[in-house]
VOSE-637829 format. One line per 5 residues: number of its first residue (from 0); their letters; for each residue x, z, y of N, C-alpha, C, CB. Coordinates in nm, 4 decimals, padded with zeros to 6 digits. Glycine has a CB too. Example, Ala and Ser with C-alpha at 12.3 -4.5 7.8 and 13.67 -1.06 7.14 Angstrom:
<atoms>
0 = as = 01.3190 00.7800 -00.5690 01.2300 00.7800 -00.4500 01.3200 00.7800 -00.3300 01.1308 00.9046 -00.4473  01.2850 00.7080 -00.2250 01.3670 00.7140 -00.1060 01.2900 00.7870 00.0030 01.4084 00.5725 -00.0598
</atoms>
This chain:
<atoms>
0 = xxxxx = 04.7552 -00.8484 06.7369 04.6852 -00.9468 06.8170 04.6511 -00.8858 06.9531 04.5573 -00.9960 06.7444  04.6347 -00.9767 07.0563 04.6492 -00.9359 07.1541 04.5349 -00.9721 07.1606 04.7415 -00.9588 07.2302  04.3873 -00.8572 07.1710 04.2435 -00.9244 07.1908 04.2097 -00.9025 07.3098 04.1309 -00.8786 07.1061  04.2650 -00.8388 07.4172 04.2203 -00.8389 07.5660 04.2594 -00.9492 07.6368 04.2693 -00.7269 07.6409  04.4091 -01.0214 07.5779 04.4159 -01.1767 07.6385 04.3415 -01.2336 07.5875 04.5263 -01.2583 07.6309
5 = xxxxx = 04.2783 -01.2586 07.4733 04.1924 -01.3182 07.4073 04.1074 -01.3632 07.4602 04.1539 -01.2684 07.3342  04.0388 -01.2628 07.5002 03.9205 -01.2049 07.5380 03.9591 -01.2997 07.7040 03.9093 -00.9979 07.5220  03.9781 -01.2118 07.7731 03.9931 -01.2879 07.9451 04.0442 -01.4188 07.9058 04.1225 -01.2057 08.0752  04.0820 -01.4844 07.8541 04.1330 -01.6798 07.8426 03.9943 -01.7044 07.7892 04.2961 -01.7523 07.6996  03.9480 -01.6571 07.7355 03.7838 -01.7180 07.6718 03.7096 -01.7015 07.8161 03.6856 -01.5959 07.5155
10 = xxxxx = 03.7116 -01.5808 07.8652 03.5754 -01.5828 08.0036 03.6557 -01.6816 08.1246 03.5328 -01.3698 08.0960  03.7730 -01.6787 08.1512 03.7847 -01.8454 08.2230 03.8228 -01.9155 08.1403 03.8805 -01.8806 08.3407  03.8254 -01.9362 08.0927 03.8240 -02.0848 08.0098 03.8998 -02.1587 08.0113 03.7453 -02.1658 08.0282  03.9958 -02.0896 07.9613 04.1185 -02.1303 07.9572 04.1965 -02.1386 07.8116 04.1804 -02.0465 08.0462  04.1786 -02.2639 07.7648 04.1832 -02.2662 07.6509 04.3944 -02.2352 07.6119 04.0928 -02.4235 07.6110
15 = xxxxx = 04.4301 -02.2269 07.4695 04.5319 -02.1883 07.4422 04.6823 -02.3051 07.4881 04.5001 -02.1545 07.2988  04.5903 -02.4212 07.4283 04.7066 -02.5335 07.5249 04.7426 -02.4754 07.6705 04.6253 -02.7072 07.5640  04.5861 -02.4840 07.7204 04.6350 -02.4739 07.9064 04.7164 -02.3688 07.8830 04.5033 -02.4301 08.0500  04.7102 -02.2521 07.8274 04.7796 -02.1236 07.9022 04.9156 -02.1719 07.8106 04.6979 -01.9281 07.8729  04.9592 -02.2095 07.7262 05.0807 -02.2670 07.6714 05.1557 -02.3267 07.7843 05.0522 -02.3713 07.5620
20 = xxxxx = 05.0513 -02.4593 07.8585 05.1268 -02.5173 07.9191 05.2011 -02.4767 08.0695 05.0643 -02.6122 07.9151  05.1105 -02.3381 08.1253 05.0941 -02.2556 08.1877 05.2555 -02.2376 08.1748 04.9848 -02.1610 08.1507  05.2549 -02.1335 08.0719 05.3805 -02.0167 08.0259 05.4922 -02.1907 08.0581 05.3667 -01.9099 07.7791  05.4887 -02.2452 07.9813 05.5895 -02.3804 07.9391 05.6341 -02.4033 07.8110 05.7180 -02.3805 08.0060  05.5771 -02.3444 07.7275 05.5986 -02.3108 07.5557 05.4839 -02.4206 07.4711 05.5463 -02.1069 07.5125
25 = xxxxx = 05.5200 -02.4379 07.3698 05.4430 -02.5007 07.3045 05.3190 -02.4159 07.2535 05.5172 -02.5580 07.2116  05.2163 -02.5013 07.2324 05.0839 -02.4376 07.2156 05.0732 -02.3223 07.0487 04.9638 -02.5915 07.2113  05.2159 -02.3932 06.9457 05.2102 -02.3101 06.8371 05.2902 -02.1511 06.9146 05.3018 -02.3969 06.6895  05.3832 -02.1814 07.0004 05.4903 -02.0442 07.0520 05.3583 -01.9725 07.1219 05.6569 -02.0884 07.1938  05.2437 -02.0388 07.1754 05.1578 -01.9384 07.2576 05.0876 -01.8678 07.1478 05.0489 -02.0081 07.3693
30 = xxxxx = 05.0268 -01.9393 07.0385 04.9918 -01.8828 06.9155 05.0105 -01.7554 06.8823 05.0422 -01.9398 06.8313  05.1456 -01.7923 06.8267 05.2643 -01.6770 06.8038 05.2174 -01.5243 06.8736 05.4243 -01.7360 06.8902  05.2699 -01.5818 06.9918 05.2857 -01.4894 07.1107 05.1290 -01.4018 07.0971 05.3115 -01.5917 07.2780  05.0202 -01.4689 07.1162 04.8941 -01.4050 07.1458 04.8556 -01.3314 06.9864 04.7712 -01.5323 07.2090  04.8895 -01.3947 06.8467 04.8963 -01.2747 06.7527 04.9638 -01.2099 06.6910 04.8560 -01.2760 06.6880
35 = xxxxx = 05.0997 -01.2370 06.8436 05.1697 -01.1155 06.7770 05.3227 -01.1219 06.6721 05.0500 -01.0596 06.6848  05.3163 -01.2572 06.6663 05.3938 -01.2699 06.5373 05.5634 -01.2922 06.5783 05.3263 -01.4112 06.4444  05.5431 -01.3477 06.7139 05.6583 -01.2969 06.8246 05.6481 -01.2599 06.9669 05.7474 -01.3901 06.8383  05.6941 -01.1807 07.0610 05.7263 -01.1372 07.1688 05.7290 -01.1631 07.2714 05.7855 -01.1161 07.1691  05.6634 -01.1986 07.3855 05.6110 -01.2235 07.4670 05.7783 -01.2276 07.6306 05.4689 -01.1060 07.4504
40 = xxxxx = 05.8349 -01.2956 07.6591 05.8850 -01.2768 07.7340 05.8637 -01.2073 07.8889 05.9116 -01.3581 07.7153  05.9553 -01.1505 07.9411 05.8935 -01.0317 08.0617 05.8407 -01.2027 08.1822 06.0905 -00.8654 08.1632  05.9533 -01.2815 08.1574 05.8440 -01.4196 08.3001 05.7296 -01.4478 08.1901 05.9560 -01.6480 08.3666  05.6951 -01.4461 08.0723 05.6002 -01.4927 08.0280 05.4770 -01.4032 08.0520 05.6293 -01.5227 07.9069  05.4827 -01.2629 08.0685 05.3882 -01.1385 08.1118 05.3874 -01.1778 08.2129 05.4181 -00.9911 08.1039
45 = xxxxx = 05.4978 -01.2150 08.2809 05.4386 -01.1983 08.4740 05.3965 -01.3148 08.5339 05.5646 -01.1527 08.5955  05.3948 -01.4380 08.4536 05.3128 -01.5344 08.4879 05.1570 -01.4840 08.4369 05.3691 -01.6720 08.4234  05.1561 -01.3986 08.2834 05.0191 -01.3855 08.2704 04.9239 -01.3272 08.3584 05.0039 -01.3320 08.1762  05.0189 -01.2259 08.4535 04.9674 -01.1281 08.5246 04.9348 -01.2125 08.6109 05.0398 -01.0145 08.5624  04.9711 -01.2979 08.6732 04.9894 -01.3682 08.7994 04.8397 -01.4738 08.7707 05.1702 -01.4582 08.8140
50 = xxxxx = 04.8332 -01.4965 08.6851 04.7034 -01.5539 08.6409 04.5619 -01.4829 08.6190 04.7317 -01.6050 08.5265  04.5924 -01.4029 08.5944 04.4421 -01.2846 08.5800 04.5308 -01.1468 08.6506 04.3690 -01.2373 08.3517  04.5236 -01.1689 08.8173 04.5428 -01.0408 08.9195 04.4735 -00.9273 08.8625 04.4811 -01.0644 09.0728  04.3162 -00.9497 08.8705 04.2204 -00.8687 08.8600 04.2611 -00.7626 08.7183 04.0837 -00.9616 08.8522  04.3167 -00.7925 08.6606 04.3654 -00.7109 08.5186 04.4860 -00.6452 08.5438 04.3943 -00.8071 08.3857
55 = xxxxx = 04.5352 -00.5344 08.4935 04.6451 -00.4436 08.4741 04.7138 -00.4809 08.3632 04.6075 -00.3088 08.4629  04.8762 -00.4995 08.3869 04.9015 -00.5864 08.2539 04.9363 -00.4871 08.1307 05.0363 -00.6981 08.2773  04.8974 -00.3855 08.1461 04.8960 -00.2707 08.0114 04.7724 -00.3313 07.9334 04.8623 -00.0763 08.0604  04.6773 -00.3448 07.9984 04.5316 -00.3612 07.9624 04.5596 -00.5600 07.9002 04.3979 -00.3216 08.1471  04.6305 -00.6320 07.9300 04.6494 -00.7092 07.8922 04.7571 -00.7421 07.7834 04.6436 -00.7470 07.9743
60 = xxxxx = 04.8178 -00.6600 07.7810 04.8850 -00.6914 07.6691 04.8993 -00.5544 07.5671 05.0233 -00.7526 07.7170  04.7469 -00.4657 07.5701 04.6966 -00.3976 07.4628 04.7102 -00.4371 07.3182 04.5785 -00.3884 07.4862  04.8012 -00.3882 07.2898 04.7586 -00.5013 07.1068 04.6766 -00.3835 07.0066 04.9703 -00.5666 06.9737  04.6379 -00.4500 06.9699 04.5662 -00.4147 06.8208 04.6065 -00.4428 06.7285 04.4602 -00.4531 06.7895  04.6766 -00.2616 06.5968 04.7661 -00.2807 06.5515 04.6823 -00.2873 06.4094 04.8763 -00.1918 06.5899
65 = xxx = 04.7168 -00.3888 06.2731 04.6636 -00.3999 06.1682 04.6679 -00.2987 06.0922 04.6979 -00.4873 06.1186  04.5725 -00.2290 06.0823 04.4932 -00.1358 05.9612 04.5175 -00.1675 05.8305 04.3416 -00.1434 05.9645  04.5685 -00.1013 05.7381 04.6068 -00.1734 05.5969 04.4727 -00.0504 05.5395 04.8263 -00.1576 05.5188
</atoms>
């Protein structure tokens, strides 16, 4: 899961549709994408980047890997 996008789409408020509709993917493919379950395309990172400047996109697409 990707909890630093998480995290910054919650403080603007930007809920998962908008940033779906953002990318151009359906709101289940943004799903996906934000836990992880598929891969994030390089225009799909650089629109994210392009949306939250203020962030480094290492720091944004930090994942947090599941602990068994």
């Amino acid at each position: 899961m990707y909890k630093n996008l998480v995290g910054i789409l919650k403080r603007k408020g930007i809920t998962i549709k908008a940033y779906a509709k953002l990318l151009g993917i359906s709101e289940k493919s943004a799903q996906n994408k934000i836990y992880a379950r598929t891969e994030f395309t390089l225009g799909e990172a650089l629109k994210t980047c392009a949306l939250m400047p203020e962030y480094k996109m290492d720091y944004i697409f930090a994942i947090e890997e599941k602990v068994a």
